[in-house]
Every structure is written in structure tokens, then in C-alpha cells.
C-alpha positions in Angstrom: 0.0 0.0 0.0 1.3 3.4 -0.1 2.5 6.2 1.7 -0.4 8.4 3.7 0.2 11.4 5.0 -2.7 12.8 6.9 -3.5 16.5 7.9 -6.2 17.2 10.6 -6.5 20.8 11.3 -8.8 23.1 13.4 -8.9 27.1 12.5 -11.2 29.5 13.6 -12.6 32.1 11.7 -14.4 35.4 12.8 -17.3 37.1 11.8 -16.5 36.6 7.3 -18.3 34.9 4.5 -15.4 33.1 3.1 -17.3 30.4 0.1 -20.6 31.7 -0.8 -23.3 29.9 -2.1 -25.6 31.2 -5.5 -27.7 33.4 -3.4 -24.5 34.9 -1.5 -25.0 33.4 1.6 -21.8 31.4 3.6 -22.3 27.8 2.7 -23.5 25.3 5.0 -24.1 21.9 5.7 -26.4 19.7 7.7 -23.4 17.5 10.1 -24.9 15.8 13.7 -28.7 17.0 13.0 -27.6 20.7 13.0 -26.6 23.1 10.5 -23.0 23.9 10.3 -20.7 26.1 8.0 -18.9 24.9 5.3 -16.1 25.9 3.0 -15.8 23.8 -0.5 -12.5 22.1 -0.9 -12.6 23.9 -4.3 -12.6 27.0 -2.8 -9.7 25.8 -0.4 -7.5 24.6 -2.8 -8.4 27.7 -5.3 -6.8 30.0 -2.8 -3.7 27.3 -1.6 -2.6 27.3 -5.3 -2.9 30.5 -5.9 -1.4 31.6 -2.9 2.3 33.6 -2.1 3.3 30.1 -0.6 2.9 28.1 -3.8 4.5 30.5 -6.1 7.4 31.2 -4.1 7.7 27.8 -3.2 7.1 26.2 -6.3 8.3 28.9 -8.9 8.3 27.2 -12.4 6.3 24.4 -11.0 3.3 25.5 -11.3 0.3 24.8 -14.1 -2.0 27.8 -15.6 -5.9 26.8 -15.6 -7.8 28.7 -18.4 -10.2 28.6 -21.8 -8.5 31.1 -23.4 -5.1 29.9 -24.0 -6.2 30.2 -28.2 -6.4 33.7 -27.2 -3.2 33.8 -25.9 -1.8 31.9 -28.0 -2.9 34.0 -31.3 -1.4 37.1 -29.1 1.9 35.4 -28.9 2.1 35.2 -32.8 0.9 38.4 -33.7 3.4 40.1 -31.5 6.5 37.6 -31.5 6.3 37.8 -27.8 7.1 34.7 -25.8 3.8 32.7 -24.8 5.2 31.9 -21.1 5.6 35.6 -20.7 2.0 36.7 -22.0 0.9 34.3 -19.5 3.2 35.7 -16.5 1.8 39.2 -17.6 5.9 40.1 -18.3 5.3 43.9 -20.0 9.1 44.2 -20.4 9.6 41.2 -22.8 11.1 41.7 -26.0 10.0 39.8 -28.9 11.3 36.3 -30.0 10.0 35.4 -33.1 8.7 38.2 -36.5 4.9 38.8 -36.0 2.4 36.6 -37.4 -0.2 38.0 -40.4 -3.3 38.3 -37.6 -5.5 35.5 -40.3 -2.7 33.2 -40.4 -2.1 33.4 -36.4 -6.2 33.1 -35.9 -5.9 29.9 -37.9 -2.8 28.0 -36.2 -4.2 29.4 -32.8 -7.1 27.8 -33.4 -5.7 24.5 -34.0 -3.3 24.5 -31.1 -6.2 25.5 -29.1 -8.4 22.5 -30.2 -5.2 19.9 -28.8 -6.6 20.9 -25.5 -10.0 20.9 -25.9 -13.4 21.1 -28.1 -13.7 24.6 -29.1 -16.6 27.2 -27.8 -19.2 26.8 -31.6 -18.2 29.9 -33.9 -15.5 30.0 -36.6 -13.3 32.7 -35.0 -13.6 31.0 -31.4 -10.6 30.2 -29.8 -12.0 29.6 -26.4 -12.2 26.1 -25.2 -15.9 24.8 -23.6 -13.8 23.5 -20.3 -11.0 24.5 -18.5 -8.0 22.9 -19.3 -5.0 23.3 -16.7 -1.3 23.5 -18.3 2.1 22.4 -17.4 4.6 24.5 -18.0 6.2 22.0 -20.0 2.9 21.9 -22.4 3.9 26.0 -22.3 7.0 25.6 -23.2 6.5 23.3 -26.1 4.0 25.6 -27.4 6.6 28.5 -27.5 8.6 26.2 -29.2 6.1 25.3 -31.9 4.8 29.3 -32.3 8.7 30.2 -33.0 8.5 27.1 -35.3 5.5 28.4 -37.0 6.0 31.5 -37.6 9.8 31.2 -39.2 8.4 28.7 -41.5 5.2 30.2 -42.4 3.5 27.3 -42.6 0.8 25.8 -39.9 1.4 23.0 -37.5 1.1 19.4 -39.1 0.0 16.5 -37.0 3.0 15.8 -35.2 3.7 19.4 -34.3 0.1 19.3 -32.3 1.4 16.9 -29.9 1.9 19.0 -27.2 0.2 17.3 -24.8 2.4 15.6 -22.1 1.8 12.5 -19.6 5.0 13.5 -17.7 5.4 17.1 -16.6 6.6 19.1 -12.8 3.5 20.7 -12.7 3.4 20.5 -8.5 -0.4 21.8 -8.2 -1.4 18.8 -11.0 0.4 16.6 -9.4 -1.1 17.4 -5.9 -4.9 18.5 -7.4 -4.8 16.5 -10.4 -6.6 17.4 -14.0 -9.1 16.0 -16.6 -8.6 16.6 -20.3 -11.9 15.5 -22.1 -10.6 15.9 -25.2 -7.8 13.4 -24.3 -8.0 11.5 -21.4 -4.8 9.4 -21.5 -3.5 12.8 -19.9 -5.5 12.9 -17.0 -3.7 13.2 -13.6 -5.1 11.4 -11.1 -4.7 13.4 -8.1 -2.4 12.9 -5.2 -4.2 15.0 -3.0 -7.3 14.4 -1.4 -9.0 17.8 0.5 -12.4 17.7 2.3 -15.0 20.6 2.7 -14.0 21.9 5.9 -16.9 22.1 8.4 -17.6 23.6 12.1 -17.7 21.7 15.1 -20.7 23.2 16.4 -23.7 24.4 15.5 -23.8 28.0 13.6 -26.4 30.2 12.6 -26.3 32.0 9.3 -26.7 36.1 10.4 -27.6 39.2 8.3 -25.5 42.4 8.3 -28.4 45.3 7.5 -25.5 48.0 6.0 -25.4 51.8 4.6 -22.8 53.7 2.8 -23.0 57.4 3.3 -22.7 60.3 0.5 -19.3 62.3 1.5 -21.0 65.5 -0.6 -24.5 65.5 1.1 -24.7 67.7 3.8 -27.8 66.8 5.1 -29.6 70.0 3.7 -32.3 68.2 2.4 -31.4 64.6 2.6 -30.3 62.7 5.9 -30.7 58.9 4.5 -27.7 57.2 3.4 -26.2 57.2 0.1 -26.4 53.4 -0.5 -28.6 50.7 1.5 -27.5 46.7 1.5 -27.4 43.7 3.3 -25.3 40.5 3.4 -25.0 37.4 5.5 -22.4 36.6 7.6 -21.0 34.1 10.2 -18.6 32.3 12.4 -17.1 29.3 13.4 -14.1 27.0 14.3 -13.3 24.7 11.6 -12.4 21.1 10.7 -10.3 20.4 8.0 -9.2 17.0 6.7 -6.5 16.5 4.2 -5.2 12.8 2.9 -2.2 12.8 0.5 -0.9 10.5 -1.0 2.8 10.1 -1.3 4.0 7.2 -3.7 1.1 9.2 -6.6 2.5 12.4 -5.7 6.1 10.9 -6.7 5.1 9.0 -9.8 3.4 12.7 -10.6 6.3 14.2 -10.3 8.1 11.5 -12.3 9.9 11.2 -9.1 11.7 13.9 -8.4 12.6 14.0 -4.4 13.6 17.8 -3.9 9.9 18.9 -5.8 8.1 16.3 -3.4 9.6 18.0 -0.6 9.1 21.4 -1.9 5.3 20.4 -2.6 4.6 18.7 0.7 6.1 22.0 2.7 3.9 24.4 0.3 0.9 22.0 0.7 1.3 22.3 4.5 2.0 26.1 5.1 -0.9 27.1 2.8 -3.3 25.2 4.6 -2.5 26.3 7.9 -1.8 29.6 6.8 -4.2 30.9 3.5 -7.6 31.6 3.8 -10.3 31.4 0.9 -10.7 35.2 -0.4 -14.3 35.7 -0.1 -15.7 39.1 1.4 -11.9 39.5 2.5 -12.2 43.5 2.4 -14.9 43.6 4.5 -14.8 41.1 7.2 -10.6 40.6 6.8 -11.1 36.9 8.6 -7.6 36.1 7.9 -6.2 33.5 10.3 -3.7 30.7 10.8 -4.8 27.3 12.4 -4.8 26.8 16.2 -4.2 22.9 15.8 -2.6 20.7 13.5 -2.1 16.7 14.0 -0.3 15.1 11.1 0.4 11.0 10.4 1.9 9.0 8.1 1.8 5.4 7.7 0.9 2.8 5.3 -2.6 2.0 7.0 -6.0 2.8 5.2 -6.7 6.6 5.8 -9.4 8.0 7.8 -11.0 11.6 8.3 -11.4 12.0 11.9 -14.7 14.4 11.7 -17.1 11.6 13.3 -15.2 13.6 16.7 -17.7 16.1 16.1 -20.6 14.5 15.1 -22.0 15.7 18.1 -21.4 19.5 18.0 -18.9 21.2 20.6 -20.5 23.2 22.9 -19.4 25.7 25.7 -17.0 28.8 26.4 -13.8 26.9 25.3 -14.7 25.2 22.1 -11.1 25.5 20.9 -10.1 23.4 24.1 -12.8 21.2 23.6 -12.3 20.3 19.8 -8.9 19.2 20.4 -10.0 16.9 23.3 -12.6 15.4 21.4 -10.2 14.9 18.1 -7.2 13.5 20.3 -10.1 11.3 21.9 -10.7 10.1 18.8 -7.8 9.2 17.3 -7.0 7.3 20.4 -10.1 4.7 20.5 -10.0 4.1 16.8 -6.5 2.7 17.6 -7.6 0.8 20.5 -10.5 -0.6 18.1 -8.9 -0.8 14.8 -5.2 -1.2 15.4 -2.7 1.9 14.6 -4.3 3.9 12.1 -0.9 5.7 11.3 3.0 4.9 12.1 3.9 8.1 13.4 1.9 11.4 14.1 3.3 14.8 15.3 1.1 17.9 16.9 1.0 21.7 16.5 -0.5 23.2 19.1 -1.3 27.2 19.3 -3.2 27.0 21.9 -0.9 25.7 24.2 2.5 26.8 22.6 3.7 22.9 22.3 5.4 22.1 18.3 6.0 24.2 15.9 5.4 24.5 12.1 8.9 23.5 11.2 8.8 20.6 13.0 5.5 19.4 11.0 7.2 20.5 7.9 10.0 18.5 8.7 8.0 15.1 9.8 5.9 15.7 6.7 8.4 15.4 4.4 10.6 12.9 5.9 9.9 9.6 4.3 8.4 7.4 6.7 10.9 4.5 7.2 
């Protein structure tokens, strides 16, 4: 069996509406009988990979997620800039390659585009129906192609479409994984596994009745406020669950050791560290996580959320969550046998680990 490295955290979050749902409310879920908040794994990971962490961490590592790489694409020919620096929005790079006729570059954009995916219906599209999430080794072979292209002046044949590759370092696909419709013997099973985080107790959903005032009216004539709104809002400590797994992340990677590392540390950091973005300016609920417990092993994984199936109450819910999770983890060892080889703690609220220490067990291969 492989390598498991598990990741059980608890944050709390202030007042904020960090993952909305379609009517702009926070999500929520039903957990125990009672409602609880919720934020999507999507939106988790959405702000991990996009996050200061990752990019420093992980510079030329990292995959771009879009449509509109035709677009992009057809802007690389007809101004002989690079591709990869249209994409890293680099407004000092110099061209590489004479400009492309604009009907000419429409044409082979087109057909580069379609590698990726089906095509948005129209003859000029060069959007692509689903996302498609690109390595930078895909990127780079595409610069190679458009310099190709455009010094012989003649489109791309069928070999020169094969830009697709089944081994790349793209760290966030390796962790997140991707689907390719249009060809799935490219998929990237992912190597990461992230649940909807979730309170430990029981939350109710509140409504923030707002105004904005009119700095020029003086009140001569009108007193009411320039603007009149409302939004919801709420609070809660969190349970978050991660399960990766090592050996895929690896064979991802095409094994190498140093971006494992470099991926495990990011992976760790940004999840006790990034929050999602939502209504940031005007609740700023930033925080970092109070507790962390990580374990690896080879055993079968496990979430550890059934601690909370009955909801935390009291005035020290923080103290009270990790009791109940420790509690936990201890009788489904007694029951099941060790659920992990090793495990290591972060603790905030008492001052006991630290992250360096978790970064360091997490990326240690467990012997």
C-alpha cells in the first residue's frame, strides 16, 4: 500500500463569508442533525494554489488553468512575444520570433487550441468549452512550436500538435490532479485528497443590514444614506481534513525527491496559513490554524470528523475540539489497530510544536 500522509487541522474564523453559495449566503451543511458552516474544498484549494506560498515555493512548478489559451496563444504570434511571458503578464519582454499575419495566427491558434479541448461553436472562437490546466512543459512546447511556425510560415502538421504531455513538474497537478476531455490518456489522477471543511458546532447564518454614506450630502435636504445593503455573515471553528498521498505524488512528479519535498512544505503552510478570499475586504477573517495533527503510515486513511458529530459546545470550544479529536484518534486505535506509524502535533493554543517541526516530519519519508 502506499505512503499516507494525513493533515487534521482546526482554525477559527471570525465574523467573514469566506465560500458563498448562488444566493451569496456562507455555505452550509447539515453534520450531527444541525446546520453547520462549510467551506468547499474547491474554494480551499483555489486559494492554496494560488497563494504567495505556492508560487514562491514552487516557482516554475506550477500549471496555468484557463479557456483562453487560443487567445493567448494567437497574441503570442501576432506580436512575437514569448507565450510563457503573455501568461506571467511580463510587460518588459522583448519579442522572439517576426509577428504573425493576424489570419494566419487566428488559424494556427485555433488549431493549437483544439489539442486541448473542443472549441466554444463559432468559426473565430478560440476559447475552449472546459478549463484545461497546463504544465509549464505543455507551455513551453508551445513557445517552441509558435517560434517554429512562424519562421516557416506554414501551420502546424500533426506531429507538431502533440503538445500534450503525460510527464510534466507541474506540483499543483500533481497534488490536485486534471481531466482533459478531449484526451483523457492525460489525466492526472490526483495525489491530493482535500475535504469541505466544516464547524464543530452548530452556527447560525446572520444578516449584516449595512449603509454607505454620500461624503457630498450635507444633510440639507437629505439625511438617508447614500447606499442601502445587506449580506450574510457568520462564524465558526473549523475542521479540516487532508489525505495525501505520497508514492502518486512521486510518480506525478516523475519522481523527483527535492519537488516532493518542496510540494509537501507548500501544501502544509498554505493550509494552515491561506484563507479562501471571499468578502476578505470587509470582514478581513484572515487566520492561521490553532491545531494541526499530522500522520503518516501505510494504513488505510481515515477523516477523523465523526469527533464532532455531536457538535462542541461551551465557552472553550477550541479546548474542547482538540480533546474530542485527540479522543478520537486514540479509541479508533484501540478498536482498529494503529491507524498511522507516526503522528506529530502543532499546538497554538498551548504553545507545544511548531510548524517547522511538521514540515520537517511531513516530508521525511516514513521508514
Amino acid at each position: 500500500m502506499s505512503e499516507f500522509i494525513q493533515l487534521h487541522i482546526l482554525v477559527s474564523y471570525p465574523p467573514s463569508n469566506l465560500n458563498r453559495d448562488e444566493l451569496g449566503r456562507p455555505k452550509t451543511a447539515v453534520m450531527g442533525g444541525v446546520q453547520r458552516l462549510r467551506i468547499s474544498s474547491q474554494s480551499l484549494k483555489r486559494a492554496w494554489r494560488t497563494s504567495d506560498i505556492f508560487s514562491d515555493a514552487l516557482a516554475g512548478h506550477l500549471g496555468i488553468r484557463t479557456k483562453e489559451m487560443g487567445e493567448k496563444v494567437m497574441q503570442s504570434l501576432t506580436t512575437g512575444i514569448p507565450l510563457a511571458a503573455i501568461l506571467a503578464g511580463d510587460t518588459t519582454a522583448t519579442p522572439a520570433f517576426p509577428p504573425v499575419p493576424e489570419e494566419k495566427a487566428r488559424k494556427w491558434a485555433h488549431e493549437i487550441a483544439g489539442v486541448f479541448g473542443k472549441l466554444k461553436k463559432g468559426d473565430d472562437s478560440l476559447v475552449i468549452e472546459q478549463l484545461a490546466h497546463f504544465s509549464p512543459e505543455e507551455i513551453a512546447a508551445i513557445d517552441q512550436l509558435l517560434v517554429k511556425l512562424a519562421s516557416s510560415g506554414e501551420g502546424p502538421d500533426e506531429d507538431d500538435k502533440k503538445l500534450l504531455k503525460s510527464r510534466h513538474t507541474a506540483a499543483d497537478i500533481a497534488m490536485f490532479g486534471r481531466m482533459l476531455a478531449a484526451a483523457p490518456i492525460y489525466n492526472t489522477e490526483a495525489a491530493v485528497q482535500v475535504a469541505h471543511a466544516v464547524t464543530v458546532h452548530r452556527v447560525a447564518v446572520e444578516d449584516d443590514y449595512f449603509t454607505a454614506v454620500d461624503d457630498l450630502n450635507r444633510g440639507d435636504e437629505d439625511m438617508g444614506a447614500g447606499h442601502l445593503g445587506e449580506t450574510e455573515f457568520a462564524s465558526g471553528l473549523f475542521y479540516l481534513y487532508l489525505c495525501i498521498n505520497r508514492d502518486l505524488l512521486a510518480e506525478n512528479l516523475d519522481g523527483e525527491t527535492v519537488l516532493v519535498e518542496n510540494a509537501l512544505h507548500a501544501l502544509v503552510e498554505a493550509a494552515v496559513k491561506v484563507a479562501p478570499t471571499g468578502k476578505q475586504n470587509s470582514f478581513a477573517s484572515r487566520a492561521y490554524a490553532s491545531y494541526l495533527l499530522a500522520e503518516k503510515g501505510y494504513q488505510q486513511p481515515r477523516s477523523l470528523s465523526v469527533a464532532f458529530l455531536k457538535p462542541v459546545q461551551g465557552m472553550d470550544m477550541l479546548g474542547s475540539a482538540i480533546a474530542a479529536l485527540k479522543e478520537t484518534q486514540s479509541k479508533m486505535d484501540a478498536v482498529y489497530g494503529p491507524c498511522c506509524s507516526a503522528s506529530y502535533e502543532m499546538n497554538a493554543y498551548t504553545g507545544e510544536g511548531t510548524l517547522q517541526q511538521v514540515l520537517d516530519f511531513v516530508a521525511g519519508k516514513h521508514a
